[in-house]
VODO-937668 format. One record per residue (C-alpha): x, y, z; residue in one letter. Coordinates in steps of 0.2 Angstrom, whole numbers, plus 5000, padded with zeros to 4 digits. Layout:
N
XYZA...
//
This chain:
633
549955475670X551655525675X552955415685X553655535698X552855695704X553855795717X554355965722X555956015714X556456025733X556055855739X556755785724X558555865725X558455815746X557755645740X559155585725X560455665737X560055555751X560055385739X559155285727X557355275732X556755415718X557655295705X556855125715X555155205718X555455255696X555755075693X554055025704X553155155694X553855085677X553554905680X551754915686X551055055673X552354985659X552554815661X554354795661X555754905669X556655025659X558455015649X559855025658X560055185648X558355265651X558855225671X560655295668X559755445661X558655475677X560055465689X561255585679X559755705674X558455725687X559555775700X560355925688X558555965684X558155995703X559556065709X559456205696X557656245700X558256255720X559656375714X558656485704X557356495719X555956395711X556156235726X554256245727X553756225709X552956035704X554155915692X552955795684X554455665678X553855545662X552355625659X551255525648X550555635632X548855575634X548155475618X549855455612X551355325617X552455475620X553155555637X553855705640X555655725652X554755815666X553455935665X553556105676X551856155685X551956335694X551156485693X551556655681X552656775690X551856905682X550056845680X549856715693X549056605681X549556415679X551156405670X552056245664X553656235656X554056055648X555755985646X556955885639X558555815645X559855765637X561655715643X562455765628X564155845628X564355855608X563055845593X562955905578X561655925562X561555775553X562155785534X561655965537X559855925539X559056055552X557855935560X558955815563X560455785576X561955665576X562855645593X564655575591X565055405600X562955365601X562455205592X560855205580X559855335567X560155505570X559155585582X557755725581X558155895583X557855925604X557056085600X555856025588X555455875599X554855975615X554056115604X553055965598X552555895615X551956085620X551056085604X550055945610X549755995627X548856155621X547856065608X547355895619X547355975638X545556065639X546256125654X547556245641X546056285628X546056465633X547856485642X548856475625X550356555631X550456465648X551556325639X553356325637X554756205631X556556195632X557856085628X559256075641X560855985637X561656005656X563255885651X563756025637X564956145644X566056175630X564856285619X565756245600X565356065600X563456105600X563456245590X562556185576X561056155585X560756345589X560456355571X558856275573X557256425575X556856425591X555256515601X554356515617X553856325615X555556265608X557156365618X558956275621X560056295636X561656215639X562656185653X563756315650X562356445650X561456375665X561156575672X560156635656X559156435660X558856505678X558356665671X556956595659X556356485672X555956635684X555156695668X553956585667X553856505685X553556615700X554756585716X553856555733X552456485724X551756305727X551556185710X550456065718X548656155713X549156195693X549955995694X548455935698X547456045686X548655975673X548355785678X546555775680X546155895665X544955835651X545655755635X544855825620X545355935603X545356105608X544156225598X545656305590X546456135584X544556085578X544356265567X546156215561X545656035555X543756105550X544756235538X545856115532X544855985528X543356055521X544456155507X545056005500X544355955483X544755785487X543555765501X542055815490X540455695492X539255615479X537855545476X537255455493X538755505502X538155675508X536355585512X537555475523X538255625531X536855725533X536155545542X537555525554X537655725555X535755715565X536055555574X537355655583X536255815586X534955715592X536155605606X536455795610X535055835611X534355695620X535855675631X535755485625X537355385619X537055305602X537955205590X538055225569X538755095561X539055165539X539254995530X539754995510X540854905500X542454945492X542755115486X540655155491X541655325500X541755275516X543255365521X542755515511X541255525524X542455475538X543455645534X541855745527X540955705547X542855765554X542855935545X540955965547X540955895566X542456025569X541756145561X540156175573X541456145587X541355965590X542755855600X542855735587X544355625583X544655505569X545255355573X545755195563X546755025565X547855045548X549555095551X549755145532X547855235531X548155325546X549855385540X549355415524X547855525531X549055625543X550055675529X548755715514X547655815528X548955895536X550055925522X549756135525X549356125544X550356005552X549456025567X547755925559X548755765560X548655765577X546755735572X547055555567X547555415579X547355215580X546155105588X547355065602X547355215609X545955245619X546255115632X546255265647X545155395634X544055465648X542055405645X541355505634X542555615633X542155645614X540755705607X541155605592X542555465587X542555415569X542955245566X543655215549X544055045543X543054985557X543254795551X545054805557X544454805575X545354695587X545054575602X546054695613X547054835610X548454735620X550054685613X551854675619X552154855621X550454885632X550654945650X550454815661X549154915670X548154915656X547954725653X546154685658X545654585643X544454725640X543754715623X544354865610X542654885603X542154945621X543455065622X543255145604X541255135611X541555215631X542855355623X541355455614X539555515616X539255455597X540455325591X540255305573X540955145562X541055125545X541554965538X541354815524X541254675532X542154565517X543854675520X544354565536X545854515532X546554455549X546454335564X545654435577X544754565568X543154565575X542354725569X540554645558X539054735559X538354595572X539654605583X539754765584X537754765585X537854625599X539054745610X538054905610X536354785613X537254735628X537654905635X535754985631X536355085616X535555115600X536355065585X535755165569X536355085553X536755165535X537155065520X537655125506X537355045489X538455145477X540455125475X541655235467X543055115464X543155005449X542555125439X541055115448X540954955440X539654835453X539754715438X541654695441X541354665461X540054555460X541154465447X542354455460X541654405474X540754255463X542554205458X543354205475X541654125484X541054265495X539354255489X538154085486X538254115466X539554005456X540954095448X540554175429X541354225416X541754405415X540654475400X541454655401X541154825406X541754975397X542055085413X543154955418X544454835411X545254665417X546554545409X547454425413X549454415410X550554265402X551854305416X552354425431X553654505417X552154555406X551154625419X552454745423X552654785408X550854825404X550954955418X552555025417X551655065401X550155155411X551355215423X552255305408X550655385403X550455455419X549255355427X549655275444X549955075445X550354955459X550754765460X549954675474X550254495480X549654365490X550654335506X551454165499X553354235499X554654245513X554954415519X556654465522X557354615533X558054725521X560054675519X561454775528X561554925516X559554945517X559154885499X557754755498X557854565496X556954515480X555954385489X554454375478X555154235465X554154185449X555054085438X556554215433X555854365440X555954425455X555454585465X555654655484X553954645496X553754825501X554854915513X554654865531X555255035537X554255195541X555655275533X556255285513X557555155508X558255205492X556855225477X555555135489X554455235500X554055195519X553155035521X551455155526X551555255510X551655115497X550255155490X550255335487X551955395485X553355395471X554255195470X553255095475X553155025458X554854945460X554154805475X552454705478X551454765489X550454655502X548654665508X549254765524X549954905513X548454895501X547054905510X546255065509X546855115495X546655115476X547655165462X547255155444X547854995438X547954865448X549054715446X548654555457X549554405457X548854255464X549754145475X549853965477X548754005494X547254005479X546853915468X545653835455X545353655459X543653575448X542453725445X542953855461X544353925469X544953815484X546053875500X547953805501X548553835522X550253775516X550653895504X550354055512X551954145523X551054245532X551454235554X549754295556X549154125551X550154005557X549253975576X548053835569X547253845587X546954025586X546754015567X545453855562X545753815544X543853885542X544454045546X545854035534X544754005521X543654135525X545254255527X546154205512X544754285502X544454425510X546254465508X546354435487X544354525489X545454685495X547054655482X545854635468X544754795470X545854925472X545954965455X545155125446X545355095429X545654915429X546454745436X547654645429X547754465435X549054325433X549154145446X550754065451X549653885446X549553835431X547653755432X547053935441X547854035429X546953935414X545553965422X545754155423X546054155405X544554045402X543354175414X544154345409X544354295393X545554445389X547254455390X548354615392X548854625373X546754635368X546954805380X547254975372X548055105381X547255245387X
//
């Protein structure tokens, strides 16, 4: 999608002659969009576009196609404007992307190459220019089928038109620069004309590599699939056991035999937590790559997906590009995968909508049949008890119920083994008796020597214990219930302590995606160095495990006769609150789930302690251990 498309000709005659290229914008915006643009982003077309075309008139290329706010498919990203023309050497479809900026003055920020600070603009610094466009060519060539064998027909610059005094940029040509990532300046406009004849032949109509570009088919070239397959397949962290390669090796033949049948079919992989579903999620990627597959992974956890990008694309950056979320396949072409993997699949919404969606794109259509439409073999893997949300529909039935309405096959796969909690099925069972998922009464715990659970006196003794685990190099995390207020982080970006238990006190997570202080981005709480120092919440949990657990127990839950019984009133989270939306049934049924997920993401083992004095006698009376009976390993 792209909100303008003209000839750089037309365009220079058309913002000449008045505002109708900006109106006709605006039209664009608020129909695809939804809302009309900032006054910036508007300011910006005015100032920019009209540059842009009268340099390509000058330099001779009137006749070349300007695709302006192109849409990076399966991203939320747009390009500037996009340049569709043909090779003056080969004659070939050529494309150059580009990116404007009316800057007059920037500088590295704190002497950091990726990042840019522009004197008198409010806000974050900005990325480096350079690195911004080489990254929208980057995913051109490895999302436009249409580019799959034409690797050298992209390229990018970044032209900063306003800057004519060449020292106050300087520091910006430090940045390593290539085909896909050049910079120009408007004191060097005749080398820019020079590399657009370069790349763009004079005389020569746009319109036919345009359209090639628009209508081309979005899929994961072959050479981003080899990379991804590579990657993923040398990590020792990605190995199977036991039933998981059968699971594989399942799914693997259900997608050869849609294939071969030319039949759309559905598998839905369903296990509990830690049973390796998301080592089978990345295991299918690698191996699906590998025989040259369009595959995606996809899931709805900002944290997980996140989490994935970086630990699978840690040496090839490129692979990230492999992972995306749920809500991004509301345009994904039908069956333009061969295969999307569906990791977390519980966390399946209504609808993809929300307050950022295009306006065009507000059908009230159903996200399970987008995920379902977008590949030949959609496959889900989930666990049902990990719904944690309002809205979350993605059980097995419903799932079931959709494809049964659309004539596809749903082949199922359970799988019975779990690798978290020690691979302790005692400790889950014993969990989901004591929260009520299951008809069995709670029990005490009667032990299990892969796996140990106590409770503490206090929060201060919990953290105690593992800081202690911590200190023997094992990883630990405290997790809570959602029955705390929580705070934007103060002015100078540390945290509000906001989870208060008697004296103690501790910040939620981070909200941000980026580190504040010692605490990591709000998606990597889980994994990365500091987030000992806050409590983590269900959202920045799930998906996870570390090896000790702490959980503590909020007044959202708590033991009342012989079981545990759901309080409304307690519990902070916003999620909640809409008792139309959210019958008090479901909050029960939520509430659970949510302190299901908190207490089983331990390895080694869980260490609880209640904010209610009658819950927390309880756990003392059903655990039966407290954090003093537990040596250190």
């Amino acid at each position: 999608m792209t909100l303008l498309r003209r000839s750089a000709a037309s365009l220079a005659v058309e913002m000449r002659a008045g505002e109708s290229v900006i109106e006709h914008m605006l039209e664009q915006m608020l129909y695809a969009m939804g809302h009309r643009p900032s006054g910036s982003e508007v300011a910006s077309w005015r100032r920019s576009l009209p540059v842009l075309a009268d340099d390509l008139v000058e330099a001779g290329l009137g006749n070349v196609e300007m695709l302006v706010e192109y849409h990076l498919p399966l991203t939320s990203q747009r390009a500037d404007v996009v340049l569709a023309g043909a090779h003056p050497r080969t004659g070939e479809a050529s494309y150059v992307v580009v990116e404007l900026k009316q800057w007059s003055e920037a500088r590295r920020w704190e002497g950091n190459p990726d990042l840019v600070d522009v004197p008198g603009a409010p806000g974050p610094p900005r990325s480096h220019p350079v690195k911004q466009v080489r990254g929208y060519c980057d995913y051109l060539t490895d999302f436009a089928r249409v580019l799959q064998d034409q690797p050298d027909a992209v390229a990018g610059v970044a032209y900063l038109h306003n800057a004519t005094q060449p020292e106050k940029v300087e520091d910006l040509f430090q940045y390593p620069m290539d085909l896909r990532g050049r910079l120009f300046t408007g004191s060097d406009r005749g080398k820019f004309h020079e590399f657009l004849r370069q790349r763009l032949a004079p005389g020569v109509g746009g319109a036919p590599f345009a359209d090639a570009l628009v209508n081309s088919k979005i899929a994961p070239s072959v050479q981003l699939l080899k990379v991804a397959a590579d990657e993923i397949q040398t990590r020792e962290m990605f190995t199977l056991i036991g039933e998981q390669t059968l699971a594989v090796d399942l799914v693997l033949h259900q997608v050869r035999s849609a294939h071969r049948a030319d039949r759309k079919r559905a598998v839905v992989v369903t296990g509990g937590p830690g049973s390796g579903k998301s080592v089978i999620a990345l295991s299918l990627l690698g191996e699906l790559a590998r025989e040259g597959r369009s595959v995606l992974h996809a899931t709805g956890s900002r944290s997980f997906t996140q989490t994935l990008r970086k630990v699978a694309g840690a040496r090839q950056p490129r692979v990230q590009k492999m992972f995306k979320y749920f809500n991004q396949f509301m345009e994904a072409e039908k069956n333009g995968l061969d295969v999307l993997i569906l990791d977390e699949a519980h966390r399946i919404r209504e609808t993809s909508v929300d307050r950022y969606t295009v306006a065009s794109l507000r059908t009230g259509r159903p996200q399970v049949d987008e995920l379902i439409a977008a590949a030949r073999v959609p496959v889900f893997l989930l666990d049902e008890n990990q719904i944690v949300r309002p809205g979350e529909l993605g059980s097995v039935q419903q799932i079931t119920d959709y494809c049964a309405t659309l004539g596809i096959e749903v082949h199922p796969i359970p799988l019975g083994s779990q690798f978290r909690c020690g691979g302790s099925e005692e400790y889950v069972q014993w969990v989901h008796r004591l929260l009520g998922l299951t008809d069995k009464p709670p029990t005490a715990w009667n032990g299990d020597p892969q796996f140990d659970v106590a409770v503490a006196d206090s929060p201060e003794q919990m953290e105690v214990f593992l800081a202690a685990r911590q200190a023997n190099r094992y990883g630990a995390r405290i997790a809570a219930g959602y029955c705390w207020p929580w705070s934007d982080p103060r002015p100078d970006g540390t945290l509000v302590p906001d989870v208060r238990i008697g004296s103690w006190a501790r910040p939620w997570n981070s909200k941000s995606d980026r580190r504040m202080g010692d605490a990591p981005p709000a998606p990597l709480w889980s994994t990365e160095d500091g987030g000992f120092g806050q409590v983590g919440c269900v959202y920045t949990a799930q998906g996870f495990e570390y090896d000790w657990s702490g959980v503590i127990l909020g007044p959202d839950l708590v033991w009342r006769g012989d079981r545990m019984v759901s309080d409304r009133s307690a519990n902070k989270d916003p999620d909640f609150r809409n008792r139309t939306r959210v019958s008090d049934a479901d909050f029960d049924k939520l509430v659970r789930n949510v302190y299901k997920v908190l207490l089983t993401r331990g390895m080694i083992g869980t260490v609880l302690y209640s904010t209610d004095a009658e819950t927390q006698a309880a756990l003392k009376r059903l655990v039966g251990r407290g954090v003093k009976d537990v040596r250190l390993r």
